[in-house]
C-alpha positions as CSV (number, residue, x, y, z in Angstrom):
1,X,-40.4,22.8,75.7
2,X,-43.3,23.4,73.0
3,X,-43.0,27.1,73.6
4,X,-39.5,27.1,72.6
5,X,-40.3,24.8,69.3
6,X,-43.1,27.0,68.7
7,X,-40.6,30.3,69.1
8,X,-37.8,28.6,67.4
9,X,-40.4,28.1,64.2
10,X,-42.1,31.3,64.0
11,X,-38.2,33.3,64.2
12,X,-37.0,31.3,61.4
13,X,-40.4,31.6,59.6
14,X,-39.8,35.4,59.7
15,X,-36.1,34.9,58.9
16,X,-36.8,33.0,55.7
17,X,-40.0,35.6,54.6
18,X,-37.5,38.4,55.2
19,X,-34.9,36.7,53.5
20,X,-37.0,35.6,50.1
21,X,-38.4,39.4,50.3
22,X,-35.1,41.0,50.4
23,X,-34.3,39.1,47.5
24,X,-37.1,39.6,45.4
25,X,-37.3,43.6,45.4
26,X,-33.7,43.6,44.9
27,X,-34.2,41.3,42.0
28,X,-37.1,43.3,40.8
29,X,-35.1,46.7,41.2
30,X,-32.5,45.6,39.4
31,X,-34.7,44.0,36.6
32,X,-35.9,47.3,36.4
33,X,-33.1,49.8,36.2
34,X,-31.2,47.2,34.3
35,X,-28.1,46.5,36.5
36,X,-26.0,43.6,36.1
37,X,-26.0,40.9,38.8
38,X,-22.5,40.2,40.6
39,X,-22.0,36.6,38.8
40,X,-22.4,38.8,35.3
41,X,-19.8,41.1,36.7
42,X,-17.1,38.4,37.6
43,X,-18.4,36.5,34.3
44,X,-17.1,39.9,32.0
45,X,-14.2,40.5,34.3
46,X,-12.9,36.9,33.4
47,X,-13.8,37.1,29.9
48,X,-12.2,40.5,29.5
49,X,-9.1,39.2,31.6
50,X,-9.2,36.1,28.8
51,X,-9.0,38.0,26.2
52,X,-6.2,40.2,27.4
53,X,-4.4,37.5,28.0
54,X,-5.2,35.9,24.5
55,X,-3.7,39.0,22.6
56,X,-0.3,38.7,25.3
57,X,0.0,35.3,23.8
58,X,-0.3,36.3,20.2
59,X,1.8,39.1,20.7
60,X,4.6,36.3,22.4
61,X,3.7,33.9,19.7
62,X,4.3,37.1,16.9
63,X,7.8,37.7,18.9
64,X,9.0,34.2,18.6
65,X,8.3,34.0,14.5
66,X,10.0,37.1,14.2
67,X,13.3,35.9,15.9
68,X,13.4,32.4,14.2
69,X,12.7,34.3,10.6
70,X,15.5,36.7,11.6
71,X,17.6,33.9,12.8
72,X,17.0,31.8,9.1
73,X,17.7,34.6,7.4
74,X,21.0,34.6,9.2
75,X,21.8,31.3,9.1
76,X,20.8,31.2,5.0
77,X,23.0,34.5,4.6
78,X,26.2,32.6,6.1
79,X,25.3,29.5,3.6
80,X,25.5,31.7,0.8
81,X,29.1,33.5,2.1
């Protein structure tokens, strides 16, 4: 039974040093060479996604002033008649 303890401890002491040194030389390489994490990448993608959807709104919001101008100008034009 202390044999398996003992095996069961040294595997996932070589998982977890694997694990932490996979992690740091991919962080180190790219540190180095300058390439953007995947949280940065979904962080622009939702920013550039916000912003498209920002201009769609002002375009909507542009659209609506333009019909209720149109339709006061109407509305005055028939006063005036």
């Amino acid at each position: 039974m202390v044999l398996g303890i003992l095996l069961y401890e040294a595997v996932e002491m070589a998982y977890n040093v694997t694990k932490i040194g996979y992690n740091s030389v991919t962080g180190i390489y790219n540190w180095y060479y300058q390439i953007p994490g995947e949280e940065i990448q979904e962080q622009e993608k939702l920013i550039k996604e916000i912003r498209l959807l920002e201009n769609r709104l002002k375009s909507l919001e542009n659209k609506i002033i333009d019909v209720e101008f149109k339709h006061d100008i109407s509305n005055n034009m028939q006063i005036i008649d």
